[in-house]
C-alpha positions as CSV (number, residue, x, y, z in Angstrom):
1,X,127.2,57.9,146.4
2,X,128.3,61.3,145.2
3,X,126.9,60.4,141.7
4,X,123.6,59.4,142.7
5,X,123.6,62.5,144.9
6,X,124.2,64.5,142.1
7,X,122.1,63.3,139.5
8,X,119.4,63.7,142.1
9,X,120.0,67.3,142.8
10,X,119.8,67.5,138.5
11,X,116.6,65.7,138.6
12,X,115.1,68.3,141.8
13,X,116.3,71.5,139.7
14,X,115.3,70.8,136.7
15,X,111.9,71.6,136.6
16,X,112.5,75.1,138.0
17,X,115.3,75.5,135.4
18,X,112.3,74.1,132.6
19,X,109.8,76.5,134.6
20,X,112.5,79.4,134.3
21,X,112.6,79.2,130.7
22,X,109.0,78.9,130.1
23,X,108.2,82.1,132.2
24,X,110.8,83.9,129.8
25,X,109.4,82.7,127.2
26,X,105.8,83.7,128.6
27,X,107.4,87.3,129.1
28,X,108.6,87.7,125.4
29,X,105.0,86.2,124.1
30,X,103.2,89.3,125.8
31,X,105.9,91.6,125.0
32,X,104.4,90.6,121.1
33,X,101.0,90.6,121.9
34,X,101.4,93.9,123.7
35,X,102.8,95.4,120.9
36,X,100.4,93.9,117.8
37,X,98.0,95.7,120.4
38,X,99.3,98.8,120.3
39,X,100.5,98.5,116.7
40,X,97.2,98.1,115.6
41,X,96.0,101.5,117.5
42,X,98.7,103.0,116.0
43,X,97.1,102.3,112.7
44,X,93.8,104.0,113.7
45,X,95.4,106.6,115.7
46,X,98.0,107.9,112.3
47,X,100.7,107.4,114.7
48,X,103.7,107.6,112.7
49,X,106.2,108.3,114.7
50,X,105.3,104.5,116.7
51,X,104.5,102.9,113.2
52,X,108.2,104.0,112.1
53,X,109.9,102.2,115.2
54,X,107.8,99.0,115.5
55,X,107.9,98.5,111.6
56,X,111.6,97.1,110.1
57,X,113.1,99.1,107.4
58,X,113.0,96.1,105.1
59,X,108.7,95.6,106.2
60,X,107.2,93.1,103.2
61,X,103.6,94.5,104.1
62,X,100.8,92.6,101.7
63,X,97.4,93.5,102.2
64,X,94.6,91.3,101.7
65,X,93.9,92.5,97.9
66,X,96.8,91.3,97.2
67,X,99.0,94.9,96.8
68,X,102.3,95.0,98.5
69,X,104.0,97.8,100.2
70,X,107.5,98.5,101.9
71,X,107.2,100.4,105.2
72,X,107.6,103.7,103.3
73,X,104.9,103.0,100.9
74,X,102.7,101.9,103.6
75,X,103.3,104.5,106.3
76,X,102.3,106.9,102.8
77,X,99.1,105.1,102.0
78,X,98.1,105.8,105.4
79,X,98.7,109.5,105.0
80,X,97.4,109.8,101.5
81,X,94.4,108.1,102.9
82,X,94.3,105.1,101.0
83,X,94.9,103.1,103.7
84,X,92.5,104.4,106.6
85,X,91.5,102.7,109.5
86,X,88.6,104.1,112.0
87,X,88.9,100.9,114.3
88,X,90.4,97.8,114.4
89,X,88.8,94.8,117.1
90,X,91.4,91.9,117.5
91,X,89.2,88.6,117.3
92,X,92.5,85.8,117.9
93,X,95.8,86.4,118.4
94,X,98.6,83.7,118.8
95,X,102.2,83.9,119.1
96,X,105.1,81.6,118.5
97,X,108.4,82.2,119.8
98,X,111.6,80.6,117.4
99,X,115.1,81.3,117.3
100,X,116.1,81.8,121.3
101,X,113.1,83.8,121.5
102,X,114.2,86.9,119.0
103,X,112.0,85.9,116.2
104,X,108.1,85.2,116.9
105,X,105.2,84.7,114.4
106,X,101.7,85.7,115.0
107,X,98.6,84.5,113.5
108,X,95.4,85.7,114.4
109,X,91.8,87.7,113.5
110,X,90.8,91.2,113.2
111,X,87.7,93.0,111.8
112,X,88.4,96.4,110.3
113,X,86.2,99.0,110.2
114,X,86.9,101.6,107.6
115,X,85.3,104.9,106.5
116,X,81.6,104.2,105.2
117,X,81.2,103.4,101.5
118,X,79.5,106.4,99.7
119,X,76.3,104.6,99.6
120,X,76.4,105.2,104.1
121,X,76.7,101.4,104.5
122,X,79.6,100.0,107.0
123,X,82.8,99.4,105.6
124,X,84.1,95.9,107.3
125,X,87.1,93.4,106.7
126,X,87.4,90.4,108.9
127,X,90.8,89.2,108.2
128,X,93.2,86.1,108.8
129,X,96.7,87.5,109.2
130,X,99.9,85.9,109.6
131,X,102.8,88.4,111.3
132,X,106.7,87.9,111.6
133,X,108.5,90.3,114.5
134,X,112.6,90.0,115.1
135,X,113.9,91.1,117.9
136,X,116.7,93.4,117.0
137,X,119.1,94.6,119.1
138,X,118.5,98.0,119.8
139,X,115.5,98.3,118.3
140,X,113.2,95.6,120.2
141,X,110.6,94.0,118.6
142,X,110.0,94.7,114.8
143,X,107.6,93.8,112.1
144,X,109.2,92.4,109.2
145,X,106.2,90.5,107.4
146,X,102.4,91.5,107.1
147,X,100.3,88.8,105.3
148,X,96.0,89.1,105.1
149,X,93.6,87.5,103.6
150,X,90.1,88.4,103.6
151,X,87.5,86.3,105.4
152,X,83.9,85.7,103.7
């Protein structure tokens, strides 16, 4: 009787144990998609000081052409100008949690709009990007992998 009594009580609690973890994992997906939010006005906005935190010292960051920087060489582009951003509109953005929750990739859409060409017309880049944020320690949530590729 005790047995049966107890492998009901596992079978009542179990959903809310399953529910418990899903809601944590439901936490740590918008924690990411919060902060691809606010990396991505960070970008536009020359925010350095948030761009240092939220990217990993060892950042692989490759750009849709094809170049590839390292956080420092990326955080300079932006400041030399090569890499300039005037808005950037998120299209699709999905995360996957992996690893207990403290490694997540994101996939998703965004259209770029850059400084006008020197002809006046619109500079825009819709791009497919794939993203790879740790969660470290003290640090939170960093990126450690940028991948684009152009859309026609």
């Amino acid at each position: 009787m005790k047995k049966h009594f107890l492998v009901l009580t596992i079978l009542l609690l179990l959903p809310a144990l399953t529910f418990a973890q899903t809601k944590l994992d439901m936490v740590a997906i918008q924690e990411v998609e919060v902060l691809e939010r606010q990396r991505f006005a960070a970008q536009v906005a020359k925010d350095y000081t948030f761009l240092g935190k939220v990217f990993a010292d060892d950042l692989v960051y490759i750009h849709a052409s094809g170049h590839q920087d390292t956080k420092t060489s990326y955080l300079q582009s932006i400041r030399d100008g090569k890499s300039q951003y005037d808005k950037i509109d998120v299209e699709a953005l999905n995360v996957r949690l992996y690893n207990d929750d403290r490694a997540a990739v994101v996939n998703g859409t965004v259209v770029i709009t850059s400084p006008a060409k020197a002809d006046g017309r619109p500079s825009l880049a819709r791009l497919k990007y794939a993203v790879i944020h740790i969660k470290v320690p003290r640090h939170g949530w960093q990126v450690v992998l940028w991948q684009a590729q152009k859309q026609l």
